[in-house]
C-alpha positions as CSV (number, residue, x, y, z in Angstrom):
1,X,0.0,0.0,0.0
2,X,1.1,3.1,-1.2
3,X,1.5,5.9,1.8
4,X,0.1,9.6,0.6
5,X,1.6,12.7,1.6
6,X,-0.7,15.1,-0.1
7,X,-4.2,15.1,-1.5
8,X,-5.3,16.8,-4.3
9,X,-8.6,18.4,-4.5
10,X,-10.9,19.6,-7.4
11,X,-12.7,22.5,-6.3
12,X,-16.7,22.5,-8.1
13,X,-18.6,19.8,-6.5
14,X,-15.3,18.3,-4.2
15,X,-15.0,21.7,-1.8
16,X,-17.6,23.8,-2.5
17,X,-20.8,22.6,-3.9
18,X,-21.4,24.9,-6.8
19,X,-22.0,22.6,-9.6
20,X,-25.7,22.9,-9.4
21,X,-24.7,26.7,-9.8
22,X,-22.9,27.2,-12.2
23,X,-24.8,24.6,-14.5
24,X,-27.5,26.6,-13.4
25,X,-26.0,30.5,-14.6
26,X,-24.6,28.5,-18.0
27,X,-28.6,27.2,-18.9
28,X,-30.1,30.4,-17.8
29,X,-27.8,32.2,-20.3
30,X,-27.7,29.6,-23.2
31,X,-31.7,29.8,-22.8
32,X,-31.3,33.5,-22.8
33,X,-29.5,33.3,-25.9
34,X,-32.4,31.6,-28.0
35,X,-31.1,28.1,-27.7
36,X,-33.4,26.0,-24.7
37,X,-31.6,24.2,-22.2
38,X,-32.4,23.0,-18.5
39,X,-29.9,22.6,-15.8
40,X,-29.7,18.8,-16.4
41,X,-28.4,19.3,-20.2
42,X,-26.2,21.8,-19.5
43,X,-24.7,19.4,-16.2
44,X,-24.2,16.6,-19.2
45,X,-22.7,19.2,-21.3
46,X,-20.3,20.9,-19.1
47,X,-19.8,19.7,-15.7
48,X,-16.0,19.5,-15.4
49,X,-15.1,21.1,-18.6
50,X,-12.2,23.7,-19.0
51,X,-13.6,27.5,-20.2
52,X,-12.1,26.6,-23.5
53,X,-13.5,23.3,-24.1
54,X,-17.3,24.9,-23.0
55,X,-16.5,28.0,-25.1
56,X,-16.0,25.4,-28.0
57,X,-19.2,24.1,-27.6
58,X,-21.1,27.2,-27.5
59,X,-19.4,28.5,-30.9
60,X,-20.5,24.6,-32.4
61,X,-24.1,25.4,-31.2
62,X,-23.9,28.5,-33.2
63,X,-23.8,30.8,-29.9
64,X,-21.8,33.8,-29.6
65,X,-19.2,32.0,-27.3
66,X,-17.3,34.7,-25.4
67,X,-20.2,36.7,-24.6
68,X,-22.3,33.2,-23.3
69,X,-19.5,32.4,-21.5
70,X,-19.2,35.5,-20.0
71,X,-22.7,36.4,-19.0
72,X,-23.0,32.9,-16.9
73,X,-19.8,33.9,-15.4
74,X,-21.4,36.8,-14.4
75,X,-25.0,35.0,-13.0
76,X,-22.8,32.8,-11.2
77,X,-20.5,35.2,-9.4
78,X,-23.8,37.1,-8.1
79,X,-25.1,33.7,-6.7
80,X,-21.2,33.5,-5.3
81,X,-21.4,36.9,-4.1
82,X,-24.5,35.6,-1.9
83,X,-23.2,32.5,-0.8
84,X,-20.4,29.9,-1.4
85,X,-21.3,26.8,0.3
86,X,-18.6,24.0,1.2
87,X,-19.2,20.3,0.2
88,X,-20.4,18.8,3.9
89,X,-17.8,17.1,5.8
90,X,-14.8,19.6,3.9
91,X,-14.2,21.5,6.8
92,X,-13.2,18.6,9.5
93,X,-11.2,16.2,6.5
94,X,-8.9,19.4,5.8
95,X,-8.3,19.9,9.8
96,X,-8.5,16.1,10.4
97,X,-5.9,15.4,7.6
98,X,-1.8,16.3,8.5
99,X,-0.1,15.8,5.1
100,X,0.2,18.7,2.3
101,X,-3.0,19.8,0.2
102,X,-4.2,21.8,-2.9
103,X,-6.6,23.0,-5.5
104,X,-6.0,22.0,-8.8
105,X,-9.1,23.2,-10.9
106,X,-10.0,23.6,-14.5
107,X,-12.1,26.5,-13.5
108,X,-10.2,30.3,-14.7
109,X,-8.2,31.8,-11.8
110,X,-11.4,34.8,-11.7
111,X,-13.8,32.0,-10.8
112,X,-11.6,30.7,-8.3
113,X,-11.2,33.7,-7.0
114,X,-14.9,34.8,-6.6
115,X,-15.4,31.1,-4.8
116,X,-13.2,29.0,-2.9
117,X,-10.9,31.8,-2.5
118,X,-13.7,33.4,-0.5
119,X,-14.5,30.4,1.5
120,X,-12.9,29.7,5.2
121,X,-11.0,26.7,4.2
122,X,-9.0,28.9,1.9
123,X,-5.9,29.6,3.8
124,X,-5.9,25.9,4.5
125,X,-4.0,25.5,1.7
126,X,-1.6,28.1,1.9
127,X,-1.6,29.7,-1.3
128,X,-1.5,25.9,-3.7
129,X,-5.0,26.6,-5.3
130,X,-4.0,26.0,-9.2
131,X,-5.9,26.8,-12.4
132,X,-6.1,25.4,-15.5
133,X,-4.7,28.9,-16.6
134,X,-1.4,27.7,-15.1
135,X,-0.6,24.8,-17.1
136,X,-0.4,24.3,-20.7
137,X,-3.4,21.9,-20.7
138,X,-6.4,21.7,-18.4
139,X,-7.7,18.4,-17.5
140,X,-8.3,15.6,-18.9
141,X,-4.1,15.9,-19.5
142,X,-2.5,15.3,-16.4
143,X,-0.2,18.5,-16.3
144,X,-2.6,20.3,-13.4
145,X,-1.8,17.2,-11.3
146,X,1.8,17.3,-12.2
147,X,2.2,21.0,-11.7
148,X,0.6,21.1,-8.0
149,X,2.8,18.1,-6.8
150,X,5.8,19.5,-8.0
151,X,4.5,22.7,-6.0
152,X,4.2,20.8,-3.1
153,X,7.0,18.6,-2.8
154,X,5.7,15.6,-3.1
155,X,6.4,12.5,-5.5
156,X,2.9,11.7,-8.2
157,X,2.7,8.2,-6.9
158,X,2.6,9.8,-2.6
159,X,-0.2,11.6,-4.0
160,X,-4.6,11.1,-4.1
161,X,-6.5,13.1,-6.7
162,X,-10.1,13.2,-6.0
163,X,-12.5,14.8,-8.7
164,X,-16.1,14.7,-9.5
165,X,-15.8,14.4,-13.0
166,X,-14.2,12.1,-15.6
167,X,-12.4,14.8,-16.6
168,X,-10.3,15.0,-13.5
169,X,-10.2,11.5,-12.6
170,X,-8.5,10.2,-16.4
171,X,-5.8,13.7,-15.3
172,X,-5.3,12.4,-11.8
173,X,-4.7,8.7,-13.0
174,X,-2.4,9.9,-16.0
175,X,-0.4,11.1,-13.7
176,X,0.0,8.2,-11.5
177,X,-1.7,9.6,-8.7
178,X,-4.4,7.2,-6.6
179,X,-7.8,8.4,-8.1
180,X,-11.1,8.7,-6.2
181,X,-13.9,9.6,-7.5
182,X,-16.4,11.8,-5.2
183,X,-20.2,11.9,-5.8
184,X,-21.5,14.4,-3.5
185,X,-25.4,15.2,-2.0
186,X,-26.1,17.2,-5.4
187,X,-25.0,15.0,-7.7
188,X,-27.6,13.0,-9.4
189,X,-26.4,11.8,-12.2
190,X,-27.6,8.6,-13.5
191,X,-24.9,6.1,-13.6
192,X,-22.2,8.6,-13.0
193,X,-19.9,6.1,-10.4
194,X,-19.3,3.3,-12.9
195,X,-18.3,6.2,-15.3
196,X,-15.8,7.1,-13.0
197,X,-14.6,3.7,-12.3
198,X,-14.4,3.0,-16.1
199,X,-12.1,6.3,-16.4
200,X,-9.7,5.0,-14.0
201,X,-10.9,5.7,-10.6
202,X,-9.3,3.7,-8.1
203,X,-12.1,4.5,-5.4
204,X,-15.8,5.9,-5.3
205,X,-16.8,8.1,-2.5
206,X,-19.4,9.8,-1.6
207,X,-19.3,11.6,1.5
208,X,-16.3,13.0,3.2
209,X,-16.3,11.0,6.0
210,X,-15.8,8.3,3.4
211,X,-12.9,9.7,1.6
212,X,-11.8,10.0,5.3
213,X,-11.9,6.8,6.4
214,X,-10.1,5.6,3.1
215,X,-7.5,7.8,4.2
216,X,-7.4,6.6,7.8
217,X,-7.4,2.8,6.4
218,X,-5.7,2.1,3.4
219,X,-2.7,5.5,2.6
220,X,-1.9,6.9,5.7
221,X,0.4,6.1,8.5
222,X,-1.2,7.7,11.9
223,X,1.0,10.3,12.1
224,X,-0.4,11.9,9.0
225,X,-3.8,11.5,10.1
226,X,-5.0,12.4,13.2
């Protein structure tokens, strides 16, 4: 059994639980924009996509992409503005857990800014919350994972990438991380745990006292886990 050092988090849907938001501010603005969409298409469509790859599929629909992309941006950072609220459990696994963290996101730094940076689990981790603007390739590549391990110090294979989306999971397993997969309270989507399995998950969570006890039981020694 591998021992991990360091865990590396997704933010949307893994921290905070703004998924259902921002899928939300992108069909509100695609419907806006003459083309109908509910928040369940637009969560198939877009959940765990980088800004480029959704910009790319708002030009193939024929939609003005920047300005789309923009607008929900907008929405969503007034919903932000209101309230930012933490995935359950977040707040005891980051002060229960002893070894190094961060953030490693496909979301644009100005997202991540109006949202976890705003939240109090912030400063847990110490200035290691990463964009997909600061790598050459956003997930499904595994160069977010790479980047925020070399940032911390710690070797790929002492590290556990946990994502809520295929997307991250395929980046976190390219890189030889340990892979879990989280499906948290507002994530309905039919079928969506053997999809993560089939992308290379090595685990399947849903809660974090889950992903804590998987910590406790099969990574860490005690010392890195209190």
């Amino acid at each position: 059994m591998r021992q991990i050092k360091a865990v590396l988090f997704d933010c949307d849907g893994v921290l905070i639980d703004s998924e259902p938001m921002g899928c939300t501010a992108l069909a509100e603005t695609v419907t806006a924009h003459g083309r109908q969409m509910d928040r369940e298409e637009a969560t198939r469509i877009f959940s765990g996509n980088s800004a480029a790859a959704s910009k790319a599929w708002l030009q193939a629909a024929g939609l003005a992409a920047e300005e789309v992309f923009d607008e929900a941006d907008a929405r969503l950072f007034a919903m932000f503005d209101a309230h930012v609220p933490l995935v359950p459990g977040i707040e005891k696994l980051l002060q229960d857990f002893k070894g190094k963290i961060a953030v490693c996101s496909n979301s644009l730094i100005r997202r991540l800014e109006r949202s976890i940076c705003k939240t109090t689990i912030a400063a847990r981790f110490n200035g290691h919350i990463y964009s997909a603007e600061h790598v050459a390739r956003p997930k499904p590549a595994p160069d977010l994972a790479v980047f925020a391990a070399a940032r911390l110090g710690v070797a790929l294979t002492d590290s556990l990438f946990i994502d809520d989306n295929v997307q991250g999971i395929q980046c976190g397993k390219a890189a030889g991380c340990l892979t879990v997969g989280f499906i948290g309270p507002s994530d309905h989507r039919p079928g969506h745990a053997e999809r993560l399995l089939a992308a290379g998950a090595d685990h399947v969570v849903y809660t974090m006292e889950e992903l804590g006890e998987l910590l406790r039981s099969a990574c860490l020694t005690e010392t890195e886990m209190s």
